[in-house]
Residue, then its C-alpha position, 0 to 999 in steps of 0.5 A: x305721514x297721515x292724513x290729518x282731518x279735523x271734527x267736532x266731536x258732537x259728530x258721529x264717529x266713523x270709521x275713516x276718522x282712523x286714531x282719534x285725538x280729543x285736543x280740547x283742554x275741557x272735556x266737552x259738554x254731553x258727550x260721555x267717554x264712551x259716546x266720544x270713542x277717543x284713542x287718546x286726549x291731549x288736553x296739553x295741546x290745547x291753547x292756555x285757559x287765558x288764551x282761549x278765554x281772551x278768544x272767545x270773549x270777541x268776535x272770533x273774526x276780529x281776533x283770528x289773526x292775533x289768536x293765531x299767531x299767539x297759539x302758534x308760539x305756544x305750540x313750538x314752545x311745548x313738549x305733547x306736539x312731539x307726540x301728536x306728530x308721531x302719531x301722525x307718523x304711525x297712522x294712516x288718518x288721524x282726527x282732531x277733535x274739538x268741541x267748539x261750533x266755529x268751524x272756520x276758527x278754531x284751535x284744531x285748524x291751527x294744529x293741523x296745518x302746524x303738525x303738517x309743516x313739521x312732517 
């Protein structure tokens, strides 16, 4: 299996990000597909609209938990985590990207772990 890292996508590419996957719903501000440097955008691996929408209208710390535990039932329900976790079986690294500044709360730190369980 790889070894699975998260990154916002404003950062740098590098070469050690190995495949890049954008898992974002909405493509991020100021960043042009070229800059970006993605292999792949699963944009369906993303929280619903109304998830992400209820998230971020609070205090992402009073919200974590529920977000969490909400996001984490949508992902057994859904059909791209299959892919995600078979790239994560054909590469050596791959690297979510999200857009948010929240480096501690956010929908790829969730994924990650949820992708490492399955593999």
């Amino acid at each position: 299996m790889a070894t699975i890292n998260i990154k916002r996508i404003y950062k740098p590419a590098e070469k050690t990000d190995g495949f890049r996957v954008l898992v974002d719903r909405l493509w991020p501000r100021g960043i042009s597909k070229e800059a970006a440097h993605l292999d792949l955008w699963l944009k369906e691996i993303a929280p619903p609209t109304e998830l992400r929408q209820w998230f971020h209208s609070s205090d992402a710390d009073d919200r974590w938990d529920e977000f969490k535990a909400r996001y984490l039932m949508e992902l057994h329900e859904n059909d791209v985590v299959s892919q995600l976790a078979d790239l994560a079986n054909d590469n050596e690294t791959v690297t979510l990207l999200y857009a948010v500044p929240d480096e501690n709360h956010n929908h790829a730190l969730i994924l990650k772990e949820f992708i490492e369980k399955l593999n």
